[in-house]
N, C-alpha and C positions, 0 to 999 in steps of 0.2 A: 215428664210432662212435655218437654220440647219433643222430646221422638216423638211422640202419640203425633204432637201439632204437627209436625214434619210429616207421618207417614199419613193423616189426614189432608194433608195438601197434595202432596204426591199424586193421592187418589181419586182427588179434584180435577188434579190436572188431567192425571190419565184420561179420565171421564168426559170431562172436555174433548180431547183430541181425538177417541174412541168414536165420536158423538158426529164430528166431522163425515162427509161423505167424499169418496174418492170422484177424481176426476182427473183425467190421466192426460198427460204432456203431449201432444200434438206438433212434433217439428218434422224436419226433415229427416229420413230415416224411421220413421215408426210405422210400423204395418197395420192396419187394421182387419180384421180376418169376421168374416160373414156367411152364415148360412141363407142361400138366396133360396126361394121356395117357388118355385111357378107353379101356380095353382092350375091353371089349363093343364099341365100335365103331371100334376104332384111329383114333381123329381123335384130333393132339395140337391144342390152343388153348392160346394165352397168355393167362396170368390175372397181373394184378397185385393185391398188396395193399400199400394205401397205408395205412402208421401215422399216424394220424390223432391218437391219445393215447394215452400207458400212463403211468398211475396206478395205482391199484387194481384198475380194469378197464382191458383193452386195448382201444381202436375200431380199427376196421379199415375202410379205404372200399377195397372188391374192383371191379376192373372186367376186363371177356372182350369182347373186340373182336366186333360182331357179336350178342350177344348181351345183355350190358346192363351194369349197375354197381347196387350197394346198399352198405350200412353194417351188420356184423357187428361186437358188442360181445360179448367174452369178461369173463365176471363173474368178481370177486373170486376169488370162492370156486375157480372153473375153474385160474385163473391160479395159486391156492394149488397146489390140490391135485387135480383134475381127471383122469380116468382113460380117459376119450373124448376121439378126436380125429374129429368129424366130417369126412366129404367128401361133400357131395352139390349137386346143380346149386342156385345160391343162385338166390332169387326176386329180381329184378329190380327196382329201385324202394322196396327195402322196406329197416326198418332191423330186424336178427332178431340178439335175444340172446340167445345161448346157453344151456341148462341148465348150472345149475351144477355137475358133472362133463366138459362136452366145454369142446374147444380147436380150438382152430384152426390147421393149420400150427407149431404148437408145442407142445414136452413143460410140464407144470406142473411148480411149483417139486421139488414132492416126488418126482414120475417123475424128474426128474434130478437131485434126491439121490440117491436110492435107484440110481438108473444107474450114481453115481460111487462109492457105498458098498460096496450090494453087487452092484453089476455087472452086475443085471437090476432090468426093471422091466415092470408089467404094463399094457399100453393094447389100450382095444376089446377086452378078454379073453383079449389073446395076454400070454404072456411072451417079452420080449427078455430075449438075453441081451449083454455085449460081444461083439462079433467082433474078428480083428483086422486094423488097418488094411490094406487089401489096395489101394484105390488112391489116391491123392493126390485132395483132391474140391476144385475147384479156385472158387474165388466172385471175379470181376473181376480173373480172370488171376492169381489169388493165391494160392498153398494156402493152405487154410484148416483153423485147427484145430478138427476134426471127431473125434466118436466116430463107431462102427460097430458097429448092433445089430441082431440078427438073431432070429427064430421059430426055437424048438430043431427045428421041420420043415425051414426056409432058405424058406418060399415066402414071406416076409415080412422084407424089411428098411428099415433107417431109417439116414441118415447125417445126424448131431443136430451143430450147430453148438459147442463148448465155449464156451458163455456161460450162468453162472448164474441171471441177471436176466431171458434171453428165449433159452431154448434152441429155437433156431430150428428146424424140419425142413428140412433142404440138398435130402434125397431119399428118397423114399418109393418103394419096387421090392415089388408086389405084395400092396398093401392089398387087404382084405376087400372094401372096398364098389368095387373095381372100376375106380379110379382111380390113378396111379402120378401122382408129382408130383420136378418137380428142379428147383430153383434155379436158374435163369440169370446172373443180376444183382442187387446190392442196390445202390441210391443214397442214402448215407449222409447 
């Protein structure tokens, strides 16, 4: 009778922890790997960004097979409270830090309160709102716990990694500036 109890708890537990969704370690040193999609001219390229440091500001060393690599630094202030997520082709060579409203590839602190408070938030001028989860978004073979935010239109959505320290962008479907972007891989 104790085995049975025992192998009945076991299976509790597993169940539990099975149940749990990934969400993967973001320090220094971890690569994040992206398929960028420019829809003006349907070429998708693989972009990575390597966390280089986050402190106060985030470094980023970006590199596009074919095309080049540079160091993009998200300041303070962005990382607070930042209301722009830039996309545009990075210059090559160069180390370019961000005005202190854009971001990169992630919401600022305040966008994702306000995301988990009141349930929208406003970036590049659009308001998202939550959607709800429609399909499992998957990062190293792992669901991953992910919000789902949408433009009260639909032609703009975001699938925001649930981490308050570095609310990652998993997948951008229909940004403004003409680029769509979706997480492949992160190397923790």
């Amino acid at each position: 009778m104790r085995k049975l109890i025992a192998t009945i708890i076991c299976a509790l537990i597993a169940g539990v922890a099975s149940a749990q969704k990934y969400v993967p370690t973001i320090k220094a040193g971890s690569v994040l790997r992206y398929a960028a999609l420019s829809r003006a001219l349907g070429q998708t390229v693989p972009l990575s960004l390597s966390v280089v440091s986050i402190d106060s500001a985030i470094t980023l060393k970006w590199a596009v097979e074919e095309y080049g690599s540079g160091t993009i630094i998200i300041p303070p202030p962005a990382v607070k409270s930042g209301d722009k997520m830039i996309l545009r082709d990075p210059e090559p060579d160069a180390v370019k830090t961000l005005k202190p409203n854009q971001t990169l590839a992630m919401l600022s602190q305040s966008s994702f309160n306000s995301l988990l408070t009141n349930h929208s938030f406003v970036l590049n001028g659009q308001t998202f709102n939550v959607a709800p989860n429609a399909t499992p978004f998957l990062i190293n073979n792992k669901e991953a716990d992910v919000l789902y935010a949408v433009t009260a239109n639909g032609k703009t959505s975001l699938v925001i990694l649930n981490k308050p320290d570095f609310p990652l962008i998993c997948k951008l479907t229909g940004g403004p500036q003409g680029i769509d972007l979706t997480l492949t891989g992160v190397t923790e």
